[in-house]
N, CA, C and O of each residue as an XYZ file, in Angstrom:
432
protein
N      15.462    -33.296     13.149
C      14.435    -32.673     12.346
C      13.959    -31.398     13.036
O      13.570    -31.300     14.200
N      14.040    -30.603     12.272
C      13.705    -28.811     12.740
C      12.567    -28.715     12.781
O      12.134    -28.900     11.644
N      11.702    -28.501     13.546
C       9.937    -28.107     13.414
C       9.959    -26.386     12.674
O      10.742    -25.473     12.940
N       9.084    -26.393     11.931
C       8.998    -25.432     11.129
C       8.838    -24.201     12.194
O       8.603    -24.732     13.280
N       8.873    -22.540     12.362
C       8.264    -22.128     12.946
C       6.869    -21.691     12.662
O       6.495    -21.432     11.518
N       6.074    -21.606     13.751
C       5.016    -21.468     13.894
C       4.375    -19.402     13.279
O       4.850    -18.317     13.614
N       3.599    -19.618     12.661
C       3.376    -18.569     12.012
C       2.378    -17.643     12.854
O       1.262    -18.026     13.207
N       2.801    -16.641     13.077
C       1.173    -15.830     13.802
C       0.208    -14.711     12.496
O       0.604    -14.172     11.463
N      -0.947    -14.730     13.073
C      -1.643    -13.854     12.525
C      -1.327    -12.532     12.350
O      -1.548    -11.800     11.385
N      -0.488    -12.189     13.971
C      -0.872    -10.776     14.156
C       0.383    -10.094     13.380
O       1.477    -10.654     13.309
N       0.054     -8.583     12.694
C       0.950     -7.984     12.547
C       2.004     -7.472     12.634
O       2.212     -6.928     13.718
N       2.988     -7.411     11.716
C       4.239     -6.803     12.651
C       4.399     -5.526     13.385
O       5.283     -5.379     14.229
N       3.466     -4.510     13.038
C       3.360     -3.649     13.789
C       2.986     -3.867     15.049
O       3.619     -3.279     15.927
N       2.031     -4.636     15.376
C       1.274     -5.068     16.512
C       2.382     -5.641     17.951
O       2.511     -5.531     19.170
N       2.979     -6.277     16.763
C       4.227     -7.292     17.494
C       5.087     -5.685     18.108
O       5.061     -5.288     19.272
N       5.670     -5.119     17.133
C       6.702     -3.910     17.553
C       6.300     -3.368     18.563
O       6.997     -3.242     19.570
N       4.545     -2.768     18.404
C       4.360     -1.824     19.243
C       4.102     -2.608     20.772
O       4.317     -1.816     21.690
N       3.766     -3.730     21.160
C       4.000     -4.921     22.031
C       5.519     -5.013     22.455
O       5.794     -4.747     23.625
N       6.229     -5.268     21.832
C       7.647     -5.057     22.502
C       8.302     -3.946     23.186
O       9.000     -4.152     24.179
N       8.048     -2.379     22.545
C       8.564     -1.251     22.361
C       7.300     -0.539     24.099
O       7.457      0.476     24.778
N       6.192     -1.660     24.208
C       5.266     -1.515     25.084
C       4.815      0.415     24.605
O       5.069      1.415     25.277
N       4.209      0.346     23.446
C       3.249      1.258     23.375
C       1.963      1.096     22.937
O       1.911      0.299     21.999
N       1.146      1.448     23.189
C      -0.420      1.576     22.789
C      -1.109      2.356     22.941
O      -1.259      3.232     23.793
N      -1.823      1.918     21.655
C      -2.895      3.601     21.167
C      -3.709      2.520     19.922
O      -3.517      1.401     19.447
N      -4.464      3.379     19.808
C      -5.198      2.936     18.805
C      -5.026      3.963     17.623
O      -4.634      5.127     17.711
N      -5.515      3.075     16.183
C      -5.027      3.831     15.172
C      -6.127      3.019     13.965
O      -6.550      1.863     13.934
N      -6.345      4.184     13.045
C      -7.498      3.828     12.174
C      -6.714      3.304     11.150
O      -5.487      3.313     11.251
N      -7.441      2.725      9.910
C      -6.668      1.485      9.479
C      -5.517      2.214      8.409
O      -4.510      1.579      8.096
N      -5.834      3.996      7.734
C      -4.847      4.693      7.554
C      -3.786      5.143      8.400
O      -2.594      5.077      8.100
N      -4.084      5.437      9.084
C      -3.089      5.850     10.412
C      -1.975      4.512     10.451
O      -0.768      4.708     10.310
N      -2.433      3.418     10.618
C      -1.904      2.117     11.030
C      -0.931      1.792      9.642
O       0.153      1.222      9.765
N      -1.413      2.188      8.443
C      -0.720      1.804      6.905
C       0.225      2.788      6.794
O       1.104      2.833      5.933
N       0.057      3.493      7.581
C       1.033      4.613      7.319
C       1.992      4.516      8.135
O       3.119      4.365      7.664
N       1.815      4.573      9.540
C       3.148      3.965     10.971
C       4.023      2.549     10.026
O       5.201      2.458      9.683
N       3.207      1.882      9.891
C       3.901      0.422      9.182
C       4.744      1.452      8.336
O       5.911      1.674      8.658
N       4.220      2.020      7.365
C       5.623      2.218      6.135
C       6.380      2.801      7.024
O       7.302      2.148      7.512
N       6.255      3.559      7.251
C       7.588      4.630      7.985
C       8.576      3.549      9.159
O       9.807      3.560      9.193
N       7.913      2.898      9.820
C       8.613      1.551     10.426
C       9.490      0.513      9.231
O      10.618      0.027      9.303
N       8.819      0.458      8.536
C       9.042     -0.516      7.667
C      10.585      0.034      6.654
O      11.453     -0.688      6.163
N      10.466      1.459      6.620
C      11.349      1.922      5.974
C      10.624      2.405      4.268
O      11.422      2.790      3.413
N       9.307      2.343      3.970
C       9.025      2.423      2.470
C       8.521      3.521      2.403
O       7.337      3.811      2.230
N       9.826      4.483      2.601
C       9.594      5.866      1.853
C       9.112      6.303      0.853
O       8.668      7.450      0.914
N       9.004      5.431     -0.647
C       8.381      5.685     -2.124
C       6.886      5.876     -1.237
O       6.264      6.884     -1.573
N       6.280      5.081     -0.216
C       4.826      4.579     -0.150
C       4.232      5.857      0.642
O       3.318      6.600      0.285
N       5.006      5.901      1.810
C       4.842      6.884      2.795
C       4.106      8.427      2.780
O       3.242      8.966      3.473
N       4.820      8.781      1.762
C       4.307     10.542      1.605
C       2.693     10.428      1.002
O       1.797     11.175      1.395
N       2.451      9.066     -0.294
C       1.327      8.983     -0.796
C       0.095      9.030      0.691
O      -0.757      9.904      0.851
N       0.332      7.893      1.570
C      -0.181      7.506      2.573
C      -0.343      9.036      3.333
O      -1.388      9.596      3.662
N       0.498      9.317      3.428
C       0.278     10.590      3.956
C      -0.578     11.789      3.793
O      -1.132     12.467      4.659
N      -0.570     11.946      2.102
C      -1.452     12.932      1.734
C      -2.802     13.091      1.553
O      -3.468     14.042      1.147
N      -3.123     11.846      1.976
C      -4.559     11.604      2.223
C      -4.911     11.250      3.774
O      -5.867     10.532      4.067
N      -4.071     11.809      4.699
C      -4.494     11.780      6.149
C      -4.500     13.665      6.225
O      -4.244     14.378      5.255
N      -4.840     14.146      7.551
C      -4.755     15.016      8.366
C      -3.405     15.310      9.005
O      -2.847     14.562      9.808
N      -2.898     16.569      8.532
C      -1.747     16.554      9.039
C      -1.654     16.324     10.928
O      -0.571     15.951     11.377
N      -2.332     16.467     11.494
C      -2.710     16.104     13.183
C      -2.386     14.747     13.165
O      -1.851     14.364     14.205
N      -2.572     13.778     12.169
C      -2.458     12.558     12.391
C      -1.343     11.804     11.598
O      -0.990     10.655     11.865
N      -0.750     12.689     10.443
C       0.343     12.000     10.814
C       1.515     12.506     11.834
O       2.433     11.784     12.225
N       1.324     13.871     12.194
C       2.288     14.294     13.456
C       1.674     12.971     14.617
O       2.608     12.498     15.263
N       0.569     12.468     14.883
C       0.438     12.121     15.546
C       1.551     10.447     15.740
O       2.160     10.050     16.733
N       1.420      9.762     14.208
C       2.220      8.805     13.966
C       3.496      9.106     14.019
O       4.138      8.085     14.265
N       4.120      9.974     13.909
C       5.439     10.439     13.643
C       6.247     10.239     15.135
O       7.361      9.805     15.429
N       4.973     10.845     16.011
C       5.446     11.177     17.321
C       5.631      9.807     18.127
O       6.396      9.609     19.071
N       4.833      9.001     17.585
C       4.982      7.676     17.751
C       6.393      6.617     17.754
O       6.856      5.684     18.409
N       6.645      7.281     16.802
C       8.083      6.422     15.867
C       8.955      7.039     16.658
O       9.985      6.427     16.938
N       8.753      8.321     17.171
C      10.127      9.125     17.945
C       9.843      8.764     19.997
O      10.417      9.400     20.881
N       8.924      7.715     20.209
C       8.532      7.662     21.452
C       9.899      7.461     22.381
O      10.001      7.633     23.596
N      10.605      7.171     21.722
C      11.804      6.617     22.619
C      13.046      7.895     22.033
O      14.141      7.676     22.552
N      13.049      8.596     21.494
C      14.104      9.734     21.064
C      13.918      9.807     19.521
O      13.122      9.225     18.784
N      15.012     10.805     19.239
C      15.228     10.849     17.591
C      14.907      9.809     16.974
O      14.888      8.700     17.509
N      14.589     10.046     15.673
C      14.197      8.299     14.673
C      15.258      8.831     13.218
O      15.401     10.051     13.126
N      15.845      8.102     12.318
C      15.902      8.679     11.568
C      15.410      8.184     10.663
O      16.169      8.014      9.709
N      13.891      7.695     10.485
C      13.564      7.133      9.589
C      12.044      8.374      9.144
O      11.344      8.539      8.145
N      12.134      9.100     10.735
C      11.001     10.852     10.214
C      11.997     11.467      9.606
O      11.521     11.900      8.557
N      13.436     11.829      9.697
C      13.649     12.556      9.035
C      13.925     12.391      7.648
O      14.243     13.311      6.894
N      13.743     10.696      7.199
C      13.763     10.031      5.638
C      12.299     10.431      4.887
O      11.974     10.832      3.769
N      11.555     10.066      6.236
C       9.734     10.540      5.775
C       9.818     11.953      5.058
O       9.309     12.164      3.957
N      10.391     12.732      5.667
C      10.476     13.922      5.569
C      11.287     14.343      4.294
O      10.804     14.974      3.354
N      11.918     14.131      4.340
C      13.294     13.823      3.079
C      12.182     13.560      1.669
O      12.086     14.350      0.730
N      11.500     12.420      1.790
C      10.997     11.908      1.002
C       9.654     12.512      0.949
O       9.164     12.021     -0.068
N       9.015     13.095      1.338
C       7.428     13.981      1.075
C       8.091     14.890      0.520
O       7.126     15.356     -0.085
N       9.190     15.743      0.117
C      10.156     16.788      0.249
C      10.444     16.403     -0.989
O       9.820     17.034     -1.843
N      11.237     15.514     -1.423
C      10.943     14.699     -3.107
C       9.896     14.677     -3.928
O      10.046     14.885     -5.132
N       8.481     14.374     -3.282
C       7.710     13.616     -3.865
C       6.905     15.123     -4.217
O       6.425     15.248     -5.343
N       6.773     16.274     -3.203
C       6.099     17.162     -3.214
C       6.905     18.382     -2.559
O       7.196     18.189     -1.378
N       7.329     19.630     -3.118
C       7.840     20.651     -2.483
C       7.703     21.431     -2.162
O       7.800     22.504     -2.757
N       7.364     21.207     -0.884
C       6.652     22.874      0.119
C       7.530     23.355      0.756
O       8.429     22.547      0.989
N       7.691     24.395      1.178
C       8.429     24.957      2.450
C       8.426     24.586      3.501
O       9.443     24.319      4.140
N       7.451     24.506      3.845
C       7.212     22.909      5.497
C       7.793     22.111      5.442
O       8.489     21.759      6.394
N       7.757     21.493      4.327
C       8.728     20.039      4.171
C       9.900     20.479      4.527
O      10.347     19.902      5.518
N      10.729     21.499      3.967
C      11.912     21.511      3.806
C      12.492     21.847      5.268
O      13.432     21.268      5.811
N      11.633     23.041      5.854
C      11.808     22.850      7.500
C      11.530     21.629      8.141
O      12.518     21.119      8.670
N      10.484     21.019      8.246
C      11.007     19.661      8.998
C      11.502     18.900      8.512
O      11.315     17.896      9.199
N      12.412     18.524      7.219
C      13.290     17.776      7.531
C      14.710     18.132      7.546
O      15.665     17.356      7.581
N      14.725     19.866      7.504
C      15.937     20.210      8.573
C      15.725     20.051      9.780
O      16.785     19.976     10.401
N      14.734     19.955     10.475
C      14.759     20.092     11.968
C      14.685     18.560     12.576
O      14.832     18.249     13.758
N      14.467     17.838     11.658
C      14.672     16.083     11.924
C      15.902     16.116     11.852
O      16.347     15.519     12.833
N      16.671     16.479     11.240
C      18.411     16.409     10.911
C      18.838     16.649     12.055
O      19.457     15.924     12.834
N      18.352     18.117     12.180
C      19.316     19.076     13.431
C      18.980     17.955     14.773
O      19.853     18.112     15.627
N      18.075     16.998     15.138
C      17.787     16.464     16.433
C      18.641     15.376     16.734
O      19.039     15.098     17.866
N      18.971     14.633     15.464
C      19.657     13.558     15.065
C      21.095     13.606     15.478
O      21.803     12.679     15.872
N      21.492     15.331     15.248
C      22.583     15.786     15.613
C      23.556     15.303     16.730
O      22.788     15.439     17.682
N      24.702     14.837     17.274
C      25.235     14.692     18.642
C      24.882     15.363     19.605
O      25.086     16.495     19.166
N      24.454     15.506     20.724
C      24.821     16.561     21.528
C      23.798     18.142     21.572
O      23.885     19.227     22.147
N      22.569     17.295     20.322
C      21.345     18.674     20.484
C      20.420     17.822     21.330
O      19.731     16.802     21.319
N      20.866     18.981     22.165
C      19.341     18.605     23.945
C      17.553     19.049     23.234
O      16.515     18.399     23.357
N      17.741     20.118     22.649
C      16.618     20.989     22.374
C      15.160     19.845     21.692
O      15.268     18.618     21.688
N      14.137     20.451     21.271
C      13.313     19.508     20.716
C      11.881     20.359     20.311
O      11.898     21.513     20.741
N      11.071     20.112     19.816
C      10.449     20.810     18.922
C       8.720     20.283     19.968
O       7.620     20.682     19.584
């Protein structure tokens, strides 16, 4: 007989950023917003976004890239770029591409 597993409270972000050993604190937008972009829910992401400070989501972004390239900023990016079309967008998510690249040392 298999014992069920045991369920925790805490978030999966909480859990990630515990494994990945980073910490910071983050307001409860900031925090809904890291989750999607972790999570992969690009439709959700850009909304979440446009109601923060751009300082803070560079700040989350920079987060997701703590360990190198991500390519899930340059999907963020991809996808605010869909949802809404600025010229900013379209530069960073060429310049998420170009990092992703083999063999580019450089970094922004």
């Amino acid at each position: 007989m298999k014992l069920a597993k045991r369920r925790t409270s805490r978030r999966p972000l909480d859990l990630m950023m515990e494994s990945i050993r980073i910490e910071f604190e983050f307001s409860e937008e900031m925090r809904e917003f890291f989750e999607a972009v972790i999570d992969g829910r690009f439709c959700v992401a850009p909304g979440i976004a446009d109601k923060m400070t751009e300082e803070d989501v560079w700040s989350c972004l920079m987060k997701v890239c703590a360990h190198g390239p991500d390519l899930r900023v340059y999907s963020f990016w991809v996808a605010r770029l869909v949802a809404q079309e600025k010229a900013a967008y379209h530069f960073w998510a060429a310049a998420q591409f170009v990092q992703l690249l083999p063999g580019f040392d450089g970094g922004f």
